[in-house]
N, C-alpha and C positions, 0 to 999 in steps of 0.2 A: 473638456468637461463643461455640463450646462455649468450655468449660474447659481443654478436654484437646488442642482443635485446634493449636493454639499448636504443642503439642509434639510433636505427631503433622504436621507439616508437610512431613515427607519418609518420612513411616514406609512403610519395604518400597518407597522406590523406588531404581531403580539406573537406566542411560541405556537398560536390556533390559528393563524391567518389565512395557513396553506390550504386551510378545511374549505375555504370557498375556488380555489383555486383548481384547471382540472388537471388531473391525475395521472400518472403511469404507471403499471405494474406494480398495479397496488392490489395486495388479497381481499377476496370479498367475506366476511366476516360473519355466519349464520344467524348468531346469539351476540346479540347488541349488548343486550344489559352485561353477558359475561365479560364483553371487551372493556365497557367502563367501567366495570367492576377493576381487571386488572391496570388496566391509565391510570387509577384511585391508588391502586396500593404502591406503583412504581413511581407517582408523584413524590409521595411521603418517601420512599428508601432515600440511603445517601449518596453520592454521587459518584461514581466511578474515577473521575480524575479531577483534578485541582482546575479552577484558572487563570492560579499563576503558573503552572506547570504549561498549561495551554498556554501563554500569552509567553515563556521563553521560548519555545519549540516554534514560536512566528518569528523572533527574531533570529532565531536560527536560521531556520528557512528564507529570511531575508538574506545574510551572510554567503548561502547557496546560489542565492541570484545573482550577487557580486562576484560569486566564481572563489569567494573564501571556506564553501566548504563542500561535501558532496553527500547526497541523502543516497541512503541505502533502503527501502522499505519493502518487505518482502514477508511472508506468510503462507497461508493455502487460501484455496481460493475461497470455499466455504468450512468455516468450520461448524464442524459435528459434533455433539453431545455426545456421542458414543464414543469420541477418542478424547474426550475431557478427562486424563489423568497427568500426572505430576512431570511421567518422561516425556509423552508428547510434548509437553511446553517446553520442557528443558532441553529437549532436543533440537527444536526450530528454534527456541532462545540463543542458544550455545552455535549453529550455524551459522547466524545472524552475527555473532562475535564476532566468529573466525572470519567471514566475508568482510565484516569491516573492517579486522586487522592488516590483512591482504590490499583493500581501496585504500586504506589512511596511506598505508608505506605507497600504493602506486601514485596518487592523486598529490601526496603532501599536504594536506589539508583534512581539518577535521570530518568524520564520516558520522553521520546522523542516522540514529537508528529509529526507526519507526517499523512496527512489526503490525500485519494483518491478522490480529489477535484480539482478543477479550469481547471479541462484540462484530468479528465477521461471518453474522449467524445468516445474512439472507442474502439473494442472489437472485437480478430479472434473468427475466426468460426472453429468449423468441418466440417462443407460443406458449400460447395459454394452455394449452393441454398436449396430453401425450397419447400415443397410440401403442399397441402391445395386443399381438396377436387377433388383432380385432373388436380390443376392449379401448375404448377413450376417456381416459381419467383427467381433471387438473393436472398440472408441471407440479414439480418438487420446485418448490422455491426455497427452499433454506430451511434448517432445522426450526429458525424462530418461528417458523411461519406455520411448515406442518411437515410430513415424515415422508423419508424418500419410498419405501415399500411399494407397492405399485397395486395399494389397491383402494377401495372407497373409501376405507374410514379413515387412513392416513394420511390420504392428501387433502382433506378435507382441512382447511385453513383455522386450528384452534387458539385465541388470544391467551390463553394460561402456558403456550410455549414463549412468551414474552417474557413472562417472568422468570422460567426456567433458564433463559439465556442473560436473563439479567445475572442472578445467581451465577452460573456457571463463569461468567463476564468478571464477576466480584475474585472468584476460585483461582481465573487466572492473573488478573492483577496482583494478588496478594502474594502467589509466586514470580512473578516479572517483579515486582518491586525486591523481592527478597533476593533473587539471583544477582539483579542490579548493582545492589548496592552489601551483601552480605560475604561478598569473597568471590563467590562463582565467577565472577566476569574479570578476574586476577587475569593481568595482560599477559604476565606470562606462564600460566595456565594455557591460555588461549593459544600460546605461539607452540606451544609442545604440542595440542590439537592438532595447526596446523601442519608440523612436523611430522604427526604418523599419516598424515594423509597425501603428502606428496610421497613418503616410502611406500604408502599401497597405489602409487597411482602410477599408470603404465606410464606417462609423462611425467615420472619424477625427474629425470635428466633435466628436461625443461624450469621446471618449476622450483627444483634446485637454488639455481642462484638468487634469486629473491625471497626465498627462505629462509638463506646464509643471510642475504645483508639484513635482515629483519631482525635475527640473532646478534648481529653485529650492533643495529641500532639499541636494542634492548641491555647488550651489555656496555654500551656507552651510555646511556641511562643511568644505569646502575652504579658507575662508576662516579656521574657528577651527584651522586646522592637519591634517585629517586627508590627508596626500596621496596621490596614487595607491600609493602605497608600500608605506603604513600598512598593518599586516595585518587589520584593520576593513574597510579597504577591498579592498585584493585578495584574501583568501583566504576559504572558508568551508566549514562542517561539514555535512556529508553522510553520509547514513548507505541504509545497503539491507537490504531485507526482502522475505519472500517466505512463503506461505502452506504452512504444515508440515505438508503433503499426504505424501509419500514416507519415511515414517520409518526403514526401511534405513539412506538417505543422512542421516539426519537423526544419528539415533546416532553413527555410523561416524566424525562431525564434531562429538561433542560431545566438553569437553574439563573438565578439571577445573583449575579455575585457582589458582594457585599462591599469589595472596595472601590471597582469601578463603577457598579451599579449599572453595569452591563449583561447583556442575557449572554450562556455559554452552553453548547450542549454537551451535560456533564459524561457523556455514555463512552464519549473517547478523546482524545488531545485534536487529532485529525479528522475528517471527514470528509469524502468524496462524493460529487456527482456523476453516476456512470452516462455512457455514451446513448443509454435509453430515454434518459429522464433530464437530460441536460435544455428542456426548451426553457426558453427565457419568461414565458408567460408561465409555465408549472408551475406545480405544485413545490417541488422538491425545490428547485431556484427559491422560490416566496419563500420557505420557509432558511435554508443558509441563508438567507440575506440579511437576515437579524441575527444571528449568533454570533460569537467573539472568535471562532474559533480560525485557525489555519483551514481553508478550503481546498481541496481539489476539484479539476473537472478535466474527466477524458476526453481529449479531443484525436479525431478520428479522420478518413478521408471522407465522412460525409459531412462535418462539420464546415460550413461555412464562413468567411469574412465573416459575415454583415451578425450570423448570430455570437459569435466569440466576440465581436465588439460588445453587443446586447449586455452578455455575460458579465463582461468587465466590468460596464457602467452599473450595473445591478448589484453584483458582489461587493464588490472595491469602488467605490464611487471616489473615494478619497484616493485614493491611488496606493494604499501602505503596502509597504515593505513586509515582503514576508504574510499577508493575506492569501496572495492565489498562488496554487502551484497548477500549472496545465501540465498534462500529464498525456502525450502522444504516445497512442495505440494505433500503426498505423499500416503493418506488416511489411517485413523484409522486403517486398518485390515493390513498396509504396513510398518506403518513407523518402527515398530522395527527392519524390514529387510534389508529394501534399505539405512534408512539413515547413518545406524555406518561405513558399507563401503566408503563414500560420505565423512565422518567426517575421516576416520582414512585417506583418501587420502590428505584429503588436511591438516591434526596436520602434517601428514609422512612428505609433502614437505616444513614443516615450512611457509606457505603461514599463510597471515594476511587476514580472513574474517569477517563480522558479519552475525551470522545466526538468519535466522525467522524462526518460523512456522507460515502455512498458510494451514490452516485446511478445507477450505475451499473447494476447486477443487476437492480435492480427494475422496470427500465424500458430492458430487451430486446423487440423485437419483431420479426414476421418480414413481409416481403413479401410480394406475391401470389406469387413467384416464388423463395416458401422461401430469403430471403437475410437472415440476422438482421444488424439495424441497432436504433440507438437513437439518438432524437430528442432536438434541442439543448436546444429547449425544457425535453421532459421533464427531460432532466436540472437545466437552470439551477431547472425548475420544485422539483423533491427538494430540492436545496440551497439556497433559497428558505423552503422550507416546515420544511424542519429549523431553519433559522435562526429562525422563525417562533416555534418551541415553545420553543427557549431563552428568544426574546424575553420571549414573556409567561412564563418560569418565572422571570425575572430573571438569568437565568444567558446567561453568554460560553460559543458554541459553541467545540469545541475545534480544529474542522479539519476538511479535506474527502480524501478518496481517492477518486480519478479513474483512470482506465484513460486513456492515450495515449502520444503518441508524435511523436518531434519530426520526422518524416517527413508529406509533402503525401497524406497516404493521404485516397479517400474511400469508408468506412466509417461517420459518424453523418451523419444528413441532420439540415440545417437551418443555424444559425449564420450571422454577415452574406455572408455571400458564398452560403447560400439554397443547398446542395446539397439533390437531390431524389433521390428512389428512381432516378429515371433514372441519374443522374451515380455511383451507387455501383461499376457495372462499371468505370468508369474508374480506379482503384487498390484496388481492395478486395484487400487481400494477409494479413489474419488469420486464420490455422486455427482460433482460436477466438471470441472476442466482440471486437464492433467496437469502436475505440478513437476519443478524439478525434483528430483530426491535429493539428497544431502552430499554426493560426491559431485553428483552435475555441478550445483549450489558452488560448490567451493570451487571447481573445474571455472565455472564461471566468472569469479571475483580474481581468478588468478591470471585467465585472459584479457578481464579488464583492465586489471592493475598494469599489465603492458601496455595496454593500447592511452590507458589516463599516465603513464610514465612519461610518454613523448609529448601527449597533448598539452598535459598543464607544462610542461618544461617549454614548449612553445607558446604558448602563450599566458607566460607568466601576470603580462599587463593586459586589462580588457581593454578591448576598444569602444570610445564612447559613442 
């Protein structure tokens, strides 16, 4: 680290610095005054999450690093105003449980839940527009931005979906906080859950014995006193994050907090830079670089050394614990390649990260019939093969991020129940990248929980 970095770790930023900064995939906005009109009224709202809530959930995520716990964070890829009602959340809330019941018992170690929720309203593009039967309009970039419809006046980029998504943001908090902590996420609710879903699951034989000893642990629990009561047992910490694409909204929600006297961007616990807007001179970088909060950044096979060092020194100048989580999106036929160099760069410089895999991105494809899916395999295969590189680096991966959804949608072919390209017309409801459904979802947490059963047993101690 320079000398001088230390003390230069905020120099010349303010929550507006990114405004001189140049830009990615950023909408262009027709009616200025309406835009600051709404910046003015989402400054004044209240804040979506705490920062003390943000400042436990980093040292959580440091814990992760040490290989003492494993993040679970998963959601859709974009959410929709149109499916903002009570069971959608409760549904991807309630999956999210059951996956983490499944990783706690495989990993042995606490599971951190972080959901793609309350504020994953926007989404880059690869291009800027779309074509359709010979008409070329703007991309849909995300409900906050403008409407997927496919004609003039919808994709037209309106700033009062800002505040819509703020609201709706508010709607789903206030249920994630209630399910959290009001009984819903009672541990053994959750385990009966996952009980009727290995009886419907053609691989129940399989899944069988690690549903027994889950049972078995719970009623040794119960037995050294912990009862349905216990808040061990009924309640648990949740937290939401969303990819800090829309910087308008992102500002207009930041806040300065009153104990540390630190800037936080109130809109979510976590926030991510995706693999579009990750350069080190952006806009998006300038602006996380003054927030308190946990950061991600996607790193991909075209990411380089020399900028993930950039990244480092920018984000985390100080080197803290539980600051940066890299988050490798790298596809199944890649990851043995691109990620050991990404990993031995940053063990070499003694840098402190937590790493995901995100199997997802990299292993998008389209049909004959131009319908983008992604395969179960491919994906169990990414997070397999991620697990793989830790293994032989001696090192506990940190966690996986998955795109889904606790709804029967069919969107990825494959997984036991064997959907095929045919079966996809039959619920494919996502404006943007297909997501698990809710059996895959659990299909998933139940193959990892084997594969993290032998890892962490083998490598109980890290290597330094």
């Amino acid at each position: 680290m320079h000398p001088n970095r230390e003390s230069a770790v905020h120099a010349g930023w303010t929550p507006s610095s990114w405004r001189s900064h140049p830009i990615r995939q950023a909408p262009h906005y027709l009616d200025a005054a309406a835009l600051d009109s709404v910046e003015a009224r989402l400054r004044r709202y209240p804040p979506l999450v705490f920062a003390g809530e943000t400042r436990r959930l980093k040292s959580q995520l440091a814990k992760a690093a040490r290989g003492e716990a494993f993040v679970l964070q998963g959601g859709a890829c974009a959410e929709s105003f149109n499916e903002f009602t009570a069971d959608i959340v409760r549904d991807t809330f309630r999956v999210l449980l059951q996956m983490a019941v499944v990783l706690t018992f495989g990993a042995k170690v606490p599971v951190i839940k972080i959901g793609r929720m309350a504020g994953q309203y926007a989404k880059p593009r690869s291009s800027d527009t779309e074509t359709q039967n010979g008409v070329t309009l703007p991309c849909y970039r995300g409900d906050i931005i403008n409407g997927p419809e496919f004609t003039e006046a919808a994709r037209i980029p309106d700033p009062a979906r800002m505040e819509t998504g703020y609201f709706q943001s508010v709607g789903v908090m206030n249920l994630l906080r209630a399910f959290a902590s009001g009984g819903y996420a009672n541990l053994h609710q959750v385990h009966r859950w996952n009980l009727g879903f290995v009886k419907r699951s053609p691989l129940a034989e399989r899944y069988q014995d690690l549903a027994q000893r889950i049972d078995e642990t719970l009623s040794f629990m119960g037995a050294c006193g912990f009862n349905q009561s216990a808040p061990q047992i009924n309640e648990t910490e949740f937290y939401t994050s969303h990819e800090a694409l829309l910087l308008p909204y992102e500002q207009a929600l930041t806040r300065i907090d009153s104990l540390s006297e630190n800037w936080y961007d109130c809109s979510a616990h976590f926030l991510w830079i995706g693999d579009r807007t990750r350069q080190p001179d952006g806009a998006h970088v300038e602006f996380l670089r003054g927030v308190g909060n946990p950061i991600g950044i996607k790193v991909g096979p075209t990411t380089t050394l020399e900028d993930l060092e950039k990244l480092l020194d920018i984000l985390n100048p100080k080197d803290e614990a539980g600051r940066i989580t890299l988050i490798s999106r790298m596809g199944a036929s890649k990851v043995g390649d691109f990620l050991p160099p990404l990993l031995d760069k940053v063990r070499g410089s003694g840098r402190t990260v937590t790493w995901l895999c995100d199997p997802m991105h990299g292993n998008t494809i389209a049909t004959a019939d131009k319908i983008k899916t992604r395969s179960f395999d491919s994906i169990l295969g990414e997070v397999k093969g991620f697990f793989s590189v830790f293994q032989q680096a001696g090192l506990r991966p940190g966690g996986i991020h998955i795109e889904m959804t606790g709804q029967d949608v069919t969107e990825c072919v494959g997984g036991a129940h064997r959907l095929t390209e045919a079966d996809l017309a039959g619920r494919y409801e996502t404006f943007c990248d297909p997501r698990l459904n809710a059996e895959q979802s659990l299909e998933m947490a139940f193959l990892l929980a084997e594969e993290l059963t032998g890892h962490f047993r083998d490598h109980g101690a890290l290597r330094e």
